[in-house]
C-alpha beads as a LAMMPS data file, in Angstrom:
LAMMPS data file: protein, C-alpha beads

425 atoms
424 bonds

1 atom types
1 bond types

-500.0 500.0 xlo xhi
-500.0 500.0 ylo yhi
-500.0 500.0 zlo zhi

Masses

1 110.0

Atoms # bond

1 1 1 -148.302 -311.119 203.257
2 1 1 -149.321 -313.133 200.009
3 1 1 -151.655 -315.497 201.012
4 1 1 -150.112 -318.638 198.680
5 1 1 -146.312 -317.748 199.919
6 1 1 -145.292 -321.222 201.703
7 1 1 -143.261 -319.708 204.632
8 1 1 -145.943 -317.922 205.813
9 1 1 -148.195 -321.035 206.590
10 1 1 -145.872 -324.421 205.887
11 1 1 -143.544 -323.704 209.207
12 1 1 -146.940 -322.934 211.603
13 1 1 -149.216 -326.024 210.040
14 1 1 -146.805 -328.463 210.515
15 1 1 -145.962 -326.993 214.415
16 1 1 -149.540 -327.302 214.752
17 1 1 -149.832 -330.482 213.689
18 1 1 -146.878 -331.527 216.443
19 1 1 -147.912 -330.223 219.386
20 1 1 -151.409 -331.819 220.428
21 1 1 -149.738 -335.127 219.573
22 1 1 -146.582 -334.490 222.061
23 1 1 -149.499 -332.939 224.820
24 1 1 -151.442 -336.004 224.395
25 1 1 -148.580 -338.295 224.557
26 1 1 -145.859 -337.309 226.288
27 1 1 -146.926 -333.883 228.211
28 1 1 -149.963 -336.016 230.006
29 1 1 -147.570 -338.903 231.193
30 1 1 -145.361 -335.392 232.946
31 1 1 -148.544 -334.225 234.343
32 1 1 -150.600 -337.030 235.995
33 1 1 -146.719 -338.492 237.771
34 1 1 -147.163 -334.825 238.943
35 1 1 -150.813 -335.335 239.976
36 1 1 -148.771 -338.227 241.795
37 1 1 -150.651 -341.265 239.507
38 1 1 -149.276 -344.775 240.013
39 1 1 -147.355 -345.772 237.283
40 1 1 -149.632 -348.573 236.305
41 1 1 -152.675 -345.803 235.878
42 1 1 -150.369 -343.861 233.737
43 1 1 -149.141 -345.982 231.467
44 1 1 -152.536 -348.036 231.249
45 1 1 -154.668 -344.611 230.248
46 1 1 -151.906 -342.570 228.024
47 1 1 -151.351 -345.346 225.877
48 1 1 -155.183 -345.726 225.509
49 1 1 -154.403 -342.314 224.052
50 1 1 -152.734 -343.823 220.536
51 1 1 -155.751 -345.105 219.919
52 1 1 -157.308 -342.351 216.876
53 1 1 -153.705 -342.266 215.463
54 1 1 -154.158 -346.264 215.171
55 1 1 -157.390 -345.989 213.314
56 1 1 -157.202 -342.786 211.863
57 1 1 -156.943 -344.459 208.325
58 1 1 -160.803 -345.676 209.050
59 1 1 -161.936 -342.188 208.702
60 1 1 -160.197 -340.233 206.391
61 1 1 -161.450 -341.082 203.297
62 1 1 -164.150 -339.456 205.134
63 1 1 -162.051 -336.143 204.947
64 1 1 -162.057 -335.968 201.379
65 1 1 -165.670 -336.364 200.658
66 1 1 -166.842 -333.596 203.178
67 1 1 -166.256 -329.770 202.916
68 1 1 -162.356 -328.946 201.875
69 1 1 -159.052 -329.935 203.386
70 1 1 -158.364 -326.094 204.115
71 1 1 -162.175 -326.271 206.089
72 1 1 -161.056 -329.230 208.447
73 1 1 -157.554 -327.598 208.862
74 1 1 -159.439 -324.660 210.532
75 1 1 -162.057 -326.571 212.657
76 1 1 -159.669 -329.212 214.254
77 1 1 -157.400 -326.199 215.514
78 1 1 -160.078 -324.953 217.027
79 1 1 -161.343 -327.870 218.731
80 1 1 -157.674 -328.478 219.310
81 1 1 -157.669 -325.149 221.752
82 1 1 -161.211 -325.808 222.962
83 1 1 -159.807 -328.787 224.236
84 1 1 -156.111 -327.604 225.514
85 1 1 -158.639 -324.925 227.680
86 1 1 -161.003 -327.532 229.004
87 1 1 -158.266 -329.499 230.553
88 1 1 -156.496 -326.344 231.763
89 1 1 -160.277 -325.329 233.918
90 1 1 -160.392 -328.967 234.576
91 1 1 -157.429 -329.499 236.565
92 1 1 -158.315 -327.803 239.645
93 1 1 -161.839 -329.510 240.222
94 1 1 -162.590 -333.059 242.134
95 1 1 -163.265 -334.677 238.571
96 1 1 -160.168 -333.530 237.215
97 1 1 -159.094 -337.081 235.722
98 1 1 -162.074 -337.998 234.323
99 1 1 -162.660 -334.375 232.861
100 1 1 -159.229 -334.268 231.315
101 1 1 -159.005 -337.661 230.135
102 1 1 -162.255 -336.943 227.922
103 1 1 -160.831 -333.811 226.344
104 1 1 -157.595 -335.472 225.952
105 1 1 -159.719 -338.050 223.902
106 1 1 -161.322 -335.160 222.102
107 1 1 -158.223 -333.624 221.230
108 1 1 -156.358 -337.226 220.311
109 1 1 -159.363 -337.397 217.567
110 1 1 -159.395 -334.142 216.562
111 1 1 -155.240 -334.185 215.862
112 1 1 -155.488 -337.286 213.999
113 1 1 -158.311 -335.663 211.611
114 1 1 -156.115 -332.318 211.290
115 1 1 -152.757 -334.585 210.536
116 1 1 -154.900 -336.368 207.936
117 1 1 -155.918 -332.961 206.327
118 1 1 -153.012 -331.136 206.813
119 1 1 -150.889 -333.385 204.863
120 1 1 -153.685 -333.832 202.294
121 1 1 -153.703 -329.987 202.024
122 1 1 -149.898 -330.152 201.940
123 1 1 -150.247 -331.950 198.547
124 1 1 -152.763 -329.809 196.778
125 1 1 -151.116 -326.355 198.194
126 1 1 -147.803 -327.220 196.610
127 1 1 -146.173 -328.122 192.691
128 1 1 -143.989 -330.673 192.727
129 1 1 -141.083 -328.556 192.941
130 1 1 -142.362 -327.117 195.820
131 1 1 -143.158 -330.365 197.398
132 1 1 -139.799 -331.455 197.246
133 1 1 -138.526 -328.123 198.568
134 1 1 -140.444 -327.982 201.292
135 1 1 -140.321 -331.351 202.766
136 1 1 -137.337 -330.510 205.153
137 1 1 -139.223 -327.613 206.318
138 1 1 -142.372 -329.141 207.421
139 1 1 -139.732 -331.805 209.255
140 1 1 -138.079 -329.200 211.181
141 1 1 -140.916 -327.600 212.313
142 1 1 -142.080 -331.046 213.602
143 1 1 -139.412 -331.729 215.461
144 1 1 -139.403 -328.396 217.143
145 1 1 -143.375 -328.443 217.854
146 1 1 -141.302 -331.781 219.485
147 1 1 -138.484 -330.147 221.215
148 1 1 -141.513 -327.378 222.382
149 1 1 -143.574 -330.249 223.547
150 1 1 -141.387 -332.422 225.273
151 1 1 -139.019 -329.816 226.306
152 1 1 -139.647 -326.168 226.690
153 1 1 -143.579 -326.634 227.894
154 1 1 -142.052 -329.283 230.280
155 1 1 -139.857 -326.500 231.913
156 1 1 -142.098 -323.983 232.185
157 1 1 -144.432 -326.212 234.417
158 1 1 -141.736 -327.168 236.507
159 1 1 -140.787 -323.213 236.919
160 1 1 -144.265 -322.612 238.025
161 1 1 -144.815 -325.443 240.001
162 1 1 -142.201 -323.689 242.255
163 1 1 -143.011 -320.123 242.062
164 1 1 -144.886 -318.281 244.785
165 1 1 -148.455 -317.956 244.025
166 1 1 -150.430 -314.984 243.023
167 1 1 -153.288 -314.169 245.020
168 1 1 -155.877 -315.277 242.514
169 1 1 -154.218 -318.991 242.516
170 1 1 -153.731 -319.322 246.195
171 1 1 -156.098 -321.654 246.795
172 1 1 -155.129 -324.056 243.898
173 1 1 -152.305 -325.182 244.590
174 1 1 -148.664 -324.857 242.425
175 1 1 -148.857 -328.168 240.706
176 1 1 -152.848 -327.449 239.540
177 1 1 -151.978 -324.268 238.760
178 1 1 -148.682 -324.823 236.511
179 1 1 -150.421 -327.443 234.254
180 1 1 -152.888 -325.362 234.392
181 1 1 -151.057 -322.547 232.928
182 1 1 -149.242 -324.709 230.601
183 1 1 -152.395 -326.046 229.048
184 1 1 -154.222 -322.457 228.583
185 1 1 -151.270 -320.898 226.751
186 1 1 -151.163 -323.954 224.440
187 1 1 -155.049 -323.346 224.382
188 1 1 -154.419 -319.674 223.359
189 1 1 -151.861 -320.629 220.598
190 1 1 -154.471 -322.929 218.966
191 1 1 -156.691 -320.669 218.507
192 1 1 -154.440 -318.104 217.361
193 1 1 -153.287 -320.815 214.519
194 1 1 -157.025 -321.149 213.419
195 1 1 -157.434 -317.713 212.829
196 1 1 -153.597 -317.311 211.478
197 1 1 -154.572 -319.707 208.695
198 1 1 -157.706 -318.573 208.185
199 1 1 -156.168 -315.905 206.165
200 1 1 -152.126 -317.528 205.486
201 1 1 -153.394 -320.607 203.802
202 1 1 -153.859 -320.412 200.218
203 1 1 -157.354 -321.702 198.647
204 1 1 -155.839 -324.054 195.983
205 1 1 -158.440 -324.932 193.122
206 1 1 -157.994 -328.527 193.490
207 1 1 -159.337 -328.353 196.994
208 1 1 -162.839 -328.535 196.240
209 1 1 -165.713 -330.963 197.700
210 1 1 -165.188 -334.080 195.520
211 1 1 -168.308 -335.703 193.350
212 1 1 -171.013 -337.268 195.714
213 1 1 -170.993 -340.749 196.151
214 1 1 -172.654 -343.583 197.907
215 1 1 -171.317 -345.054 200.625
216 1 1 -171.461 -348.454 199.364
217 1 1 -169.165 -347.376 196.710
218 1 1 -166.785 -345.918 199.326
219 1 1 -166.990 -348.750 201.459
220 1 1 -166.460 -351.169 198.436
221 1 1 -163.008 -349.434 197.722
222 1 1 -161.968 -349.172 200.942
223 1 1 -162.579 -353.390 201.013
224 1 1 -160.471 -353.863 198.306
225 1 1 -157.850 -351.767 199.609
226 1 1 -157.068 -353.502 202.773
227 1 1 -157.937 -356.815 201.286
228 1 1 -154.807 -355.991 198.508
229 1 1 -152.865 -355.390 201.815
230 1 1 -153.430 -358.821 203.139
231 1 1 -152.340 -359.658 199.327
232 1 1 -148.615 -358.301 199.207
233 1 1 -146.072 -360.733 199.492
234 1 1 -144.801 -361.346 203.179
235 1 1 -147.649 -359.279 204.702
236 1 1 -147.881 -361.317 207.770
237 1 1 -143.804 -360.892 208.442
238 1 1 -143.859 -357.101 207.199
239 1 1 -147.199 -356.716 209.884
240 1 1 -145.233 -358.099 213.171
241 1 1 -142.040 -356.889 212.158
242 1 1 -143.982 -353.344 212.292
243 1 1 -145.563 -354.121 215.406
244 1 1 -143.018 -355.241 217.398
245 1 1 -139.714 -353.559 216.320
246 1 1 -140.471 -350.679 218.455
247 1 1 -141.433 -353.564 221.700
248 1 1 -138.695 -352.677 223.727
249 1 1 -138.589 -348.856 223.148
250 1 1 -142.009 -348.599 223.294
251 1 1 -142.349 -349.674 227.375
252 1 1 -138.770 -347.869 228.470
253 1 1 -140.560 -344.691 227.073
254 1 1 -143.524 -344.265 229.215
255 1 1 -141.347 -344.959 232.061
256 1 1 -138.020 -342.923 231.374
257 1 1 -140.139 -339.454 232.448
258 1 1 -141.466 -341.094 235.995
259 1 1 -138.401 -343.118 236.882
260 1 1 -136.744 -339.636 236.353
261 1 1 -138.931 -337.723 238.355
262 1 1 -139.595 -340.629 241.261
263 1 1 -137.914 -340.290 244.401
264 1 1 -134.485 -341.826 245.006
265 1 1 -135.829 -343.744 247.906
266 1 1 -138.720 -345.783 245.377
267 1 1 -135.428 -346.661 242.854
268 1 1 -135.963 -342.822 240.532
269 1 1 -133.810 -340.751 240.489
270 1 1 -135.123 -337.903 241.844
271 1 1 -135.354 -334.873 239.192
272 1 1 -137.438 -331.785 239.015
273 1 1 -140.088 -331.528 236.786
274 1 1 -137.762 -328.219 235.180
275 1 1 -134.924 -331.079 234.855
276 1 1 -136.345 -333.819 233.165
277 1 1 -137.704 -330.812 230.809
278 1 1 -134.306 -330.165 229.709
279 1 1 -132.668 -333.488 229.841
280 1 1 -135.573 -335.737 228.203
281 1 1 -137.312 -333.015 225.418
282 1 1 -134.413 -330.643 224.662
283 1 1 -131.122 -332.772 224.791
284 1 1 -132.866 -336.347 224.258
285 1 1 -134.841 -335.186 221.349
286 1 1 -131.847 -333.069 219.744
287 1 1 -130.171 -336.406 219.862
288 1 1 -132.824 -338.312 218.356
289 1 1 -133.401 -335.746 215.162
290 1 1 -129.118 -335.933 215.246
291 1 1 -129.487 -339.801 214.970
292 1 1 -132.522 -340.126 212.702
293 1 1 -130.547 -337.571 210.070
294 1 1 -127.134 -339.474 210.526
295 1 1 -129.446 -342.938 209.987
296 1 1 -130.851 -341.463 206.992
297 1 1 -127.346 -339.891 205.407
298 1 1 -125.970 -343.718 205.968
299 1 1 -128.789 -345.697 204.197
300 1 1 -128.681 -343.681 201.329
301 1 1 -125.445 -344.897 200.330
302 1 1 -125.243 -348.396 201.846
303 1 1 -128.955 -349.596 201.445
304 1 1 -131.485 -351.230 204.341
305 1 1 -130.092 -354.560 204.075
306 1 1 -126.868 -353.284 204.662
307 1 1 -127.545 -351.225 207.483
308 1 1 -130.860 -353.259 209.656
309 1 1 -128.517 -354.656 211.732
310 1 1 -126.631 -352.075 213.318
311 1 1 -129.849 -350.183 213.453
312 1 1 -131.999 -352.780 215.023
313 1 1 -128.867 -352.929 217.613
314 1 1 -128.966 -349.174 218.317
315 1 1 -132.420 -349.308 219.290
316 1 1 -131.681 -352.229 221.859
317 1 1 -128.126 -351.496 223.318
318 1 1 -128.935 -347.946 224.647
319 1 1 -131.442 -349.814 226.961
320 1 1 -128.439 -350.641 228.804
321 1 1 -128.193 -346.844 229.913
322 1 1 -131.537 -347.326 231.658
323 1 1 -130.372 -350.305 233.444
324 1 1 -127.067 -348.605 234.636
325 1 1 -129.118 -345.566 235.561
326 1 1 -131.453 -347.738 237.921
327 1 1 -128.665 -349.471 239.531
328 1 1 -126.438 -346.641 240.546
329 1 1 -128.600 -344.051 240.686
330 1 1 -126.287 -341.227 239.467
331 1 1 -126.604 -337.461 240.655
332 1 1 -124.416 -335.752 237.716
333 1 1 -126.801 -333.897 235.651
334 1 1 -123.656 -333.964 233.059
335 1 1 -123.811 -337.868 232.853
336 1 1 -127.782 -337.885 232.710
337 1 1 -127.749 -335.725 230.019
338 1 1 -125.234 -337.733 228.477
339 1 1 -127.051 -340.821 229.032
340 1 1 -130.558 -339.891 227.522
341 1 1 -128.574 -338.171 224.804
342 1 1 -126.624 -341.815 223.814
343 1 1 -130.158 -343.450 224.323
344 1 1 -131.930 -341.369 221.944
345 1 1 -129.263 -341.305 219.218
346 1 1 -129.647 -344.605 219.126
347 1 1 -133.262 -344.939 218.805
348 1 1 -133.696 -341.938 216.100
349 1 1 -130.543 -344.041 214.493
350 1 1 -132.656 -347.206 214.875
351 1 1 -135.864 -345.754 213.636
352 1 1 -134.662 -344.554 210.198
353 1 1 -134.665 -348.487 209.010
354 1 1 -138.213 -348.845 210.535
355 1 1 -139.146 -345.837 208.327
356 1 1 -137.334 -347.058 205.150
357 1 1 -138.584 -350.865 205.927
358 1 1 -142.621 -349.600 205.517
359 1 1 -142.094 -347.521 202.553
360 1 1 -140.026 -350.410 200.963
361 1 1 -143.152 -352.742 201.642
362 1 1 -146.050 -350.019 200.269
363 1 1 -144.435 -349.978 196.806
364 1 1 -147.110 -350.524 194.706
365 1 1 -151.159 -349.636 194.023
366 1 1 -152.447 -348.137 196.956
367 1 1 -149.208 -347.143 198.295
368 1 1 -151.165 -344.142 200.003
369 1 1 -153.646 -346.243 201.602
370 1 1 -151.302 -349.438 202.631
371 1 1 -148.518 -346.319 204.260
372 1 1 -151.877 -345.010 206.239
373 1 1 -152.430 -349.008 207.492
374 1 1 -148.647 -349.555 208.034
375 1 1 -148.848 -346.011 210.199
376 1 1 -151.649 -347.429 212.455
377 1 1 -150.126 -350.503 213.294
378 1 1 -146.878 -348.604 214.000
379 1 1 -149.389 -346.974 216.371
380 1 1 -150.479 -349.895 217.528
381 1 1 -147.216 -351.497 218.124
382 1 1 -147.080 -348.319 220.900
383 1 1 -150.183 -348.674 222.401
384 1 1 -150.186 -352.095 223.216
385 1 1 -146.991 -352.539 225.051
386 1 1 -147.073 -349.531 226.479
387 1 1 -150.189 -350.234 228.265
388 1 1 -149.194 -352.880 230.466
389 1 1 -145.239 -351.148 230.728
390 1 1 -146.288 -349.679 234.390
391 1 1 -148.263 -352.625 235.855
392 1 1 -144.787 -354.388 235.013
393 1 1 -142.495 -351.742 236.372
394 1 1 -144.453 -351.529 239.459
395 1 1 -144.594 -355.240 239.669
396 1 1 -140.752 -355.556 239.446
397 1 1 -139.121 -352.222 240.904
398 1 1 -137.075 -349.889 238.291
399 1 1 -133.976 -352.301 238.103
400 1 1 -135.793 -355.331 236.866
401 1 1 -138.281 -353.795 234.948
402 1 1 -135.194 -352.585 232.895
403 1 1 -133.357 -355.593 232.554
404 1 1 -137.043 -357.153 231.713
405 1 1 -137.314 -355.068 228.990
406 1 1 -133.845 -355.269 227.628
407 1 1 -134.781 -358.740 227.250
408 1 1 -137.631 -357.690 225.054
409 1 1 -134.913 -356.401 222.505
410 1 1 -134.619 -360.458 220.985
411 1 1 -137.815 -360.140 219.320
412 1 1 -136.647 -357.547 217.236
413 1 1 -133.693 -358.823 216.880
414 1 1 -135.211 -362.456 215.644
415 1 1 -137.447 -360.445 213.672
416 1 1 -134.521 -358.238 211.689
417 1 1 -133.208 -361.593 210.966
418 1 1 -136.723 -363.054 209.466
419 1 1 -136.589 -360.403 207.083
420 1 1 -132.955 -359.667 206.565
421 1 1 -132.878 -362.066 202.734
422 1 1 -136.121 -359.933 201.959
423 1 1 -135.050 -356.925 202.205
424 1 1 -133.609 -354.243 198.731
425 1 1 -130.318 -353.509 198.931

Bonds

1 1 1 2
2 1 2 3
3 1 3 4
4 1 4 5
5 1 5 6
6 1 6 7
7 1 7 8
8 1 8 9
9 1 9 10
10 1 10 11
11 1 11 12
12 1 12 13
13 1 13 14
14 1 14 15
15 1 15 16
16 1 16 17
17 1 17 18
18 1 18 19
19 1 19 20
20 1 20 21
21 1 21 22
22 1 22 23
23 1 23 24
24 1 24 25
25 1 25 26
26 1 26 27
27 1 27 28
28 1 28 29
29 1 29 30
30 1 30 31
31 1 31 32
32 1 32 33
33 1 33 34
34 1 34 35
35 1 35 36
36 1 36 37
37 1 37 38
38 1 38 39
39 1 39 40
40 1 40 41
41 1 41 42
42 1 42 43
43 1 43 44
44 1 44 45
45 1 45 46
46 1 46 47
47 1 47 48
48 1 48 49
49 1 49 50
50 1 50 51
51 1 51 52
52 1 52 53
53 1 53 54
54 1 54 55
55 1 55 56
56 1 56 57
57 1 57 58
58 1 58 59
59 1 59 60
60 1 60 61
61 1 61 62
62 1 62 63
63 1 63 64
64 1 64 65
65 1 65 66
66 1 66 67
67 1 67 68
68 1 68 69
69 1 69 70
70 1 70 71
71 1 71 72
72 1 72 73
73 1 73 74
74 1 74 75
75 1 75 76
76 1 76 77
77 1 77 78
78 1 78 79
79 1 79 80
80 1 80 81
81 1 81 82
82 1 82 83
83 1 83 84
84 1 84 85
85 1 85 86
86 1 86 87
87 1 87 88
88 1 88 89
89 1 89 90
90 1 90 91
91 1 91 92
92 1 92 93
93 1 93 94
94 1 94 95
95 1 95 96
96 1 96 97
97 1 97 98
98 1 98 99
99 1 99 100
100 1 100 101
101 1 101 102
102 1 102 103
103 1 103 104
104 1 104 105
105 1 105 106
106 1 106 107
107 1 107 108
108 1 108 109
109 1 109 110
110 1 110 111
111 1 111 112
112 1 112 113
113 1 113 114
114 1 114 115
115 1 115 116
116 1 116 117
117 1 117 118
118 1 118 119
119 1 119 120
120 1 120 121
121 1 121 122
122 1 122 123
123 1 123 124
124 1 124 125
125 1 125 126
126 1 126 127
127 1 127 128
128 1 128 129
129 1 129 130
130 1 130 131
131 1 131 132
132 1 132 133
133 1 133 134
134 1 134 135
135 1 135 136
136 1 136 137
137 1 137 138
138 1 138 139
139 1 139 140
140 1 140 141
141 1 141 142
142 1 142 143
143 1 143 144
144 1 144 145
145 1 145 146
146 1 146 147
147 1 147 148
148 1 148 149
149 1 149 150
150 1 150 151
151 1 151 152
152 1 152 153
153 1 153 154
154 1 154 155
155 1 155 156
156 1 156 157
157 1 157 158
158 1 158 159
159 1 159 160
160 1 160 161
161 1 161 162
162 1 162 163
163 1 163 164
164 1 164 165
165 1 165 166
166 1 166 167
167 1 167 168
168 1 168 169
169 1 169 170
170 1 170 171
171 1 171 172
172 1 172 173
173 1 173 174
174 1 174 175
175 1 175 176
176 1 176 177
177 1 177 178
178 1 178 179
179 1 179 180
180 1 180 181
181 1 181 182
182 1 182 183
183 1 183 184
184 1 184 185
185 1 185 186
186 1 186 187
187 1 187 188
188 1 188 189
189 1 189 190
190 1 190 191
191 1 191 192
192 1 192 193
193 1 193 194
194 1 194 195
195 1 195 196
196 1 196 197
197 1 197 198
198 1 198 199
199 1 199 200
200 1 200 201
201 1 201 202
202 1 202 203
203 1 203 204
204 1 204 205
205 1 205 206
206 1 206 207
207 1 207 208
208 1 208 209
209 1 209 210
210 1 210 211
211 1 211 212
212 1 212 213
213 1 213 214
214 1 214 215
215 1 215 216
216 1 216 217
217 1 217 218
218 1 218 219
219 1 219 220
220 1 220 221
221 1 221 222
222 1 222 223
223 1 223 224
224 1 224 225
225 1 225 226
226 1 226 227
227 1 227 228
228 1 228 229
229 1 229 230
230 1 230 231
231 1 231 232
232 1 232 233
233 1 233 234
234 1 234 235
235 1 235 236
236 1 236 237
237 1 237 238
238 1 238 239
239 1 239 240
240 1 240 241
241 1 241 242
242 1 242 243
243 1 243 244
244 1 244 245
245 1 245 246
246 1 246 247
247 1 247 248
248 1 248 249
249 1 249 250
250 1 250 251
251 1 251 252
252 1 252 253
253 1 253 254
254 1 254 255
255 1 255 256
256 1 256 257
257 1 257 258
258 1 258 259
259 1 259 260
260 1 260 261
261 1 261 262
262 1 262 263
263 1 263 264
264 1 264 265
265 1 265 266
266 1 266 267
267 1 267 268
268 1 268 269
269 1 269 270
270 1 270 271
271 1 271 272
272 1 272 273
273 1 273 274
274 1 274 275
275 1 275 276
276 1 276 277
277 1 277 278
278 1 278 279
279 1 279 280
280 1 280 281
281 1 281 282
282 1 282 283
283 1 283 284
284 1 284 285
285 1 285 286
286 1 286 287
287 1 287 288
288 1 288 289
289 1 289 290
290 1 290 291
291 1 291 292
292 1 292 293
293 1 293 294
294 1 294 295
295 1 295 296
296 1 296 297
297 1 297 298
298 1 298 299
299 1 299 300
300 1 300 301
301 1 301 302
302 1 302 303
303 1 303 304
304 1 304 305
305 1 305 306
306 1 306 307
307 1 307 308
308 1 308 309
309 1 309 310
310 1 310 311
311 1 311 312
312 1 312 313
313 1 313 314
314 1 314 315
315 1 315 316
316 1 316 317
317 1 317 318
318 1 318 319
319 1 319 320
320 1 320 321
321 1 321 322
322 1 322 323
323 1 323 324
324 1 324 325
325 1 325 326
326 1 326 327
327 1 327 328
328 1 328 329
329 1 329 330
330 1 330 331
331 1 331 332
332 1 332 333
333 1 333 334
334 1 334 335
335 1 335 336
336 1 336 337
337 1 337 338
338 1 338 339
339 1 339 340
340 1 340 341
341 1 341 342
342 1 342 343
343 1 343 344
344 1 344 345
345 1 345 346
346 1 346 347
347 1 347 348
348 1 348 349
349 1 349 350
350 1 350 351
351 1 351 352
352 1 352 353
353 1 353 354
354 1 354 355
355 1 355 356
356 1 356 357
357 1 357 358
358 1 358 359
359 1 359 360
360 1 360 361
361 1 361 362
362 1 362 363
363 1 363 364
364 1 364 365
365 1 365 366
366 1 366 367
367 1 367 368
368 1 368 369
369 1 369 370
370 1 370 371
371 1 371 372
372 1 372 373
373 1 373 374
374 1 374 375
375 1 375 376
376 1 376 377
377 1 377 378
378 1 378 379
379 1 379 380
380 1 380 381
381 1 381 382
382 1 382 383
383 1 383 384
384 1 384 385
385 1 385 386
386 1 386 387
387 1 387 388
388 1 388 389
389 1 389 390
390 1 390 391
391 1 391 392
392 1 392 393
393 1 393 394
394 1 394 395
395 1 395 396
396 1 396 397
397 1 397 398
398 1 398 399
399 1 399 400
400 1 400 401
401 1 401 402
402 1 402 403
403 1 403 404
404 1 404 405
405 1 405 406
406 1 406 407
407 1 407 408
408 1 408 409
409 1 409 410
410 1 410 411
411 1 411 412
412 1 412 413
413 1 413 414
414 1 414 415
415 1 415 416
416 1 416 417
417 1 417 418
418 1 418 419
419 1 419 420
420 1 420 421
421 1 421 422
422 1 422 423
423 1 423 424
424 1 424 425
């Protein structure tokens, strides 16, 4: 194996770089409804969890100025499996929350550094040519550390959740022991990656510790750059418009995975943890990569102003499926699928003009830097509504908490229409 061939480390870097994300994220929200958290704890603490992708810009100027990209690649996967371990051994003690919730912190950070690196590295492993040519790649690798992470992990604890116990488990317990599981193979994998790349990832030139400098110098730059943020025409419009276009979507999803797996008699709909697997991170997020590439094909030739509208609408009308779902409580697996599959379209449909609307706005000096501040409030604009999502829900029941937050789809709707004249065609 040559050690500067790009299949042999682009397609496992950018996997690694999906699937802490997705366990921090998405995978935790699966495990503590199994762990049978209210709703309001769950959605309170994961979103807490966004947190170092929010601020991540803060630090990684940081990255550059100590040891090598390729150096950082290697620790944070490391620290990435030390962590996916110590919540696997934590799980069956008294202090499980509290232990996992600090190495899910751990690992949050520790992500956000290697996503900073990796995509720094990305840069300086590549020509241009190669760049361009491998941009799809790194993409599709994503999306299936995505698919892996929502999906395929997702079914393999609900398999062993049900499984008879081998002696050595007995007196865990099945749920325990499937995260459990679940959480020391991902463990394993990370630190198989570190040592992987120790020897697949190339040792460019131009990744080399940069010239010393003070920090008042750093600090100095880093002033100017957000204060020229501030600067660019419409900031204050282009900042809520990022923060809230996602309002809606961002409280239906850290409830779609517990009202699926609550009880029928509480208003869910009653699905095994193997189920929801399938249905939510194999068919809903083949959907969403199917609408995200369809919402890209269409912009390309028609332009954001041209398309906002019916994008901003796909992310808000599939809400409806949520409602329907809560009201008649359906036990077809077919029109579940079906359902998540139509909501998810919709909001990887939906997202591309999100995506198109922050690189339109970072044109200009410092686009690097303004994309990284754009990113954490895009963060941010998860967190935050996503926090108070299951105080609401519990608050309301499942049927009015969906209705509630279809009626959170007008404020991006009045937003789309506050930047509409502003937009390139």
């Amino acid at each position: 194996m040559k050690k500067n061939l790009p299949w042999a480390w682009i397609p496992t870097l950018y996997f690694a770089e999906g699937i802490p994300y997705f366990a921090v994220t998405t995978i935790s929200v699966f495990m503590f409804k199994r762990f049978n958290m209210s709703n309001t704890d769950i959605a309170l603490y994961t979103s807490w969890l966004y947190l170092p992708w929010t601020i991540k810009f803060l630090w990684s100027p940081f990255v550059d100025l100590i040891k090598t990209k390729r150096w950082w690649i290697l620790l944070m996967q490391l620290l990435v499996g030390a962590c996916m371990g110590s919540i696997a051994f934590s799980l069956p003690t008294p202090h499980w929350f509290q232990l996992s919730m600090a190495f899910f912190w751990l690992m949050a950070f520790s992500s956000a550094t290697h996503d900073i690196a990796a995509d720094g590295f990305y840069m300086l492993g590549l020509n241009d040519k190669d760049q361009a040519f491998f941009v799809g790649i790194r993409n599709t690798f994503y999306r299936l550390a995505n698919v892996t992470g929502q999906g395929l992990l997702i079914v393999l604890a609900g398999k062993l959740e049900v499984i008879q116990l081998p002696a050595f488990a007995a007196g865990i317990g099945n749920i325990p022991f499937a995260w459990m599981t679940v959480f020391l193979l991902m463990g394993i994998l990370f630190i198989g990656f570190s040592f992987y790349h120790q020897f697949a990832l190339p040792k460019p030139a131009s990744d080399t510790l940069q010239p010393a400098r003070k920090a008042a110098e750093i600090f100095r730059e880093f002033g100017e750059t957000f204060i020229s943020f501030f600067n660019k025409k419409n900031s204050i419009l282009a900042i809520a418009f990022i923060l809230f276009y996602r309002f809606s979507e961002a409280q239906l999803l850290k409830l779609s995975p517990p009202f699926l797996l609550d009880g029928r008699e509480i208003g869910g709909l009653g699905l095994s943890t193997s189920a929801v697997g399938t249905i939510y991170g194999v068919v809903g997020v083949i959907a969403l990569i199917l609408g995200g590439i369809l919402g890209g094909f269409v912009i390309a030739k028609g332009g954001l102003r041209k398309w906002i509208w019916p994008m901003v609408l796909s992310m808000c009308m599939p809400n409806l499926t949520s409602i329907y779902f809560a009201y008649i409580q359906p036990e077809s697996l077919w029109l579940i699928n079906a359902g998540v599959a139509f909501e998810q379209f919709g909001y990887g449909f939906g997202f591309t003009a999100y995506t198109l609307f922050i690189i339109q706005f970072c044109k200009g000096e410092y686009k690097t830097a303004h994309y990284a501040f754009c990113t954490g409030i895009m963060a941010l604009g998860m967190m935050l509504p996503g926090m108070f999502s299951g105080m609401i829900q519990e608050w309301l029941g499942y049927r009015h908490f969906f209705v509630y937050a279809m009626a959170c789809s007008v404020i991006p709707i009045l937003l789309v229409a506050l930047v509409h004249s502003k937009l390139e065609k």
